[in-house]
C-alpha positions as a Python dict, from the first residue, in 0.01 Angstrom:
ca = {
    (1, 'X'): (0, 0, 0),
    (2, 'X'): (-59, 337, 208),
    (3, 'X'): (-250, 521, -26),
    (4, 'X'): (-493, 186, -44),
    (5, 'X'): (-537, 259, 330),
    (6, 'X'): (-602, 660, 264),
    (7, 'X'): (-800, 571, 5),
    (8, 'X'): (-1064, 305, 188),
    (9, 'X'): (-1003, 564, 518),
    (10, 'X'): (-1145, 866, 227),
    (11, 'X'): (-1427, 660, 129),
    (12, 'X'): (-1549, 559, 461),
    (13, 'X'): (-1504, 928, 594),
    (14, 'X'): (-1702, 1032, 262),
    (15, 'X'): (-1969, 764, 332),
    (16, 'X'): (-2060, 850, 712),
    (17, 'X'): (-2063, 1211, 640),
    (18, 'X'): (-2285, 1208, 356),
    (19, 'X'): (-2549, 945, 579),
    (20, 'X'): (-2501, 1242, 874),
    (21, 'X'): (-2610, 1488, 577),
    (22, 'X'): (-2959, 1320, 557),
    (23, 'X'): (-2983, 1177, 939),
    (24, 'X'): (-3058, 1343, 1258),
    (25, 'X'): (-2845, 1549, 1476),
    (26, 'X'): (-2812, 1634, 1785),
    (27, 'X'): (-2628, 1943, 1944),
    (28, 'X'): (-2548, 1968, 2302),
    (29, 'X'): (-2655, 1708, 2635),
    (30, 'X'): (-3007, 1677, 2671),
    (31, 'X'): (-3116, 1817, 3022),
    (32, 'X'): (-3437, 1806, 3229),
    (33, 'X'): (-3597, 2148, 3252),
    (34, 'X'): (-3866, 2081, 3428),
    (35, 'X'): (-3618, 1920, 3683),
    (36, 'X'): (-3493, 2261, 3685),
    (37, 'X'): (-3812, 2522, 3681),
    (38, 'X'): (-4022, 2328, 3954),
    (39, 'X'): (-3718, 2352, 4164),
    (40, 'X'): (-3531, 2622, 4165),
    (41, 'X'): (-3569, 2915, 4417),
    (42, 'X'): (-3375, 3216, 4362),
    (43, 'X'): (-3190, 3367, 4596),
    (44, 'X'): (-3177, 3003, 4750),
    (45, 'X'): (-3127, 2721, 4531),
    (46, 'X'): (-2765, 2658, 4474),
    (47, 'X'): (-2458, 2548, 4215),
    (48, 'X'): (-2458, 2218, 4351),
    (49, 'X'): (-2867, 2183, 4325),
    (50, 'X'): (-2879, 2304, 3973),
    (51, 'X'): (-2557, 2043, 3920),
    (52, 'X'): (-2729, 1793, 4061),
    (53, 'X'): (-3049, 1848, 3894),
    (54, 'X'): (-2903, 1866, 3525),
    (55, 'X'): (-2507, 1759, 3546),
    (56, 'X'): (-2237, 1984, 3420),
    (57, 'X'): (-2281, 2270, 3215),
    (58, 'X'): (-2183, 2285, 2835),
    (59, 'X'): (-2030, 2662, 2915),
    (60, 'X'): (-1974, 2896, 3161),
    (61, 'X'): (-1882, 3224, 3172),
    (62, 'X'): (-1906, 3592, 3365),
    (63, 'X'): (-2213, 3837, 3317),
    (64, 'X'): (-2129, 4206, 3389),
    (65, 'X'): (-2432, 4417, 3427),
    (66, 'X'): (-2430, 4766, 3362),
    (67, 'X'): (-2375, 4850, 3706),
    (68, 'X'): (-2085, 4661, 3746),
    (69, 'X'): (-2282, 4362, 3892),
    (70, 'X'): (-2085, 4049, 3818),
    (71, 'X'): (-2264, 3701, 3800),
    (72, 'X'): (-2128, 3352, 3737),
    (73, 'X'): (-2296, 3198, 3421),
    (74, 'X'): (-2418, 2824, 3331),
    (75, 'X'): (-2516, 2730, 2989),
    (76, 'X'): (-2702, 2450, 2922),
    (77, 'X'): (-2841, 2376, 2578),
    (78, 'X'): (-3007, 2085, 2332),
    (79, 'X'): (-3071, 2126, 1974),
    (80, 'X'): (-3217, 1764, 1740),
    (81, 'X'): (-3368, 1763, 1427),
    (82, 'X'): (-3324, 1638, 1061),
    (83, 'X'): (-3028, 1763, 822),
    (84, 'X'): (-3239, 1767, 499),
    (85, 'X'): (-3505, 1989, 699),
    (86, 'X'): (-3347, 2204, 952),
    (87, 'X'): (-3754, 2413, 1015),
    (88, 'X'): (-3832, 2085, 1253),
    (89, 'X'): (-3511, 2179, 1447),
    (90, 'X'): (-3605, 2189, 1832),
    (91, 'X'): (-3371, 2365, 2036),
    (92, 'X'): (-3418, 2466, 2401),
    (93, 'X'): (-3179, 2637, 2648),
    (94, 'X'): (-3136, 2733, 2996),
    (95, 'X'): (-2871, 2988, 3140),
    (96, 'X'): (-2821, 3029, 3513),
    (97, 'X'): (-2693, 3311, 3688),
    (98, 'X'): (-2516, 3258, 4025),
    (99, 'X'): (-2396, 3547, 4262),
    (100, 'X'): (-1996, 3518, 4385),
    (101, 'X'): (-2160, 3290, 4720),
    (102, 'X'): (-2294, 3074, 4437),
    (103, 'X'): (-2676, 3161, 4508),
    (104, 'X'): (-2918, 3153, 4156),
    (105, 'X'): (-2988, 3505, 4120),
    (106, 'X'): (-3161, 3487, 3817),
    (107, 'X'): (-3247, 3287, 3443),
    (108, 'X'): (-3302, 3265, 3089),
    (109, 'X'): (-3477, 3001, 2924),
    (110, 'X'): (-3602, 2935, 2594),
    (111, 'X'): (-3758, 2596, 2483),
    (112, 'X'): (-3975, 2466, 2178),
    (113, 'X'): (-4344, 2557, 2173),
    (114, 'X'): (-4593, 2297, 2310),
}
């Protein structure tokens, strides 16, 4: 009787990922950028602003300049498209750098052409 139950559990695993293989995916929380690049300030805008404006990051992390300069580090980032045709992929991402007071000191952004 268990290895009917491994069996139909095979099958359906088999079955869902083979429709994901030819369905759309999505990587990542969407996010509003625009919320983000008509608002921010840097050198004034805030963690809890950019938080507000596009929720929790997906990562975060430490960037060490080459002078030493340490900043805090947000990742956002989306990705969608089709399995069977990954050249229609759209994929846009934002990374925020925060000084140790938690000011934005600085971006990176990239996002699909228009």
């Amino acid at each position: 009787m268990r290895w009917m139950t491994r069996f139909a559990s095979a099958a359906a695993l088999s079955i869902g990922i083979s429709g994901c293989a030819t369905g759309w995916f999505h990587v990542g929380s969407d996010f509003d950028l625009s919320a983000f690049t008509t608002h921010v300030e840097r050198g004034t805008t805030t963690r809890e602003q950019v938080r507000s404006w596009l929720g929790a990051p997906a990562a975060t992390g430490v960037d060490v300049q080459t002078s030493g300069q340490r900043f805090d580090e947000w990742t956002y980032y989306f990705a969608e498209g089709k399995m069977s045709n990954l050249s229609g992929t759209s994929l846009k991402t934002l990374q925020v750098k925060f000084d140790s007071n938690g000011i934005v000191q600085g971006w990176n952004l990239t996002q699909p052409p228009q």
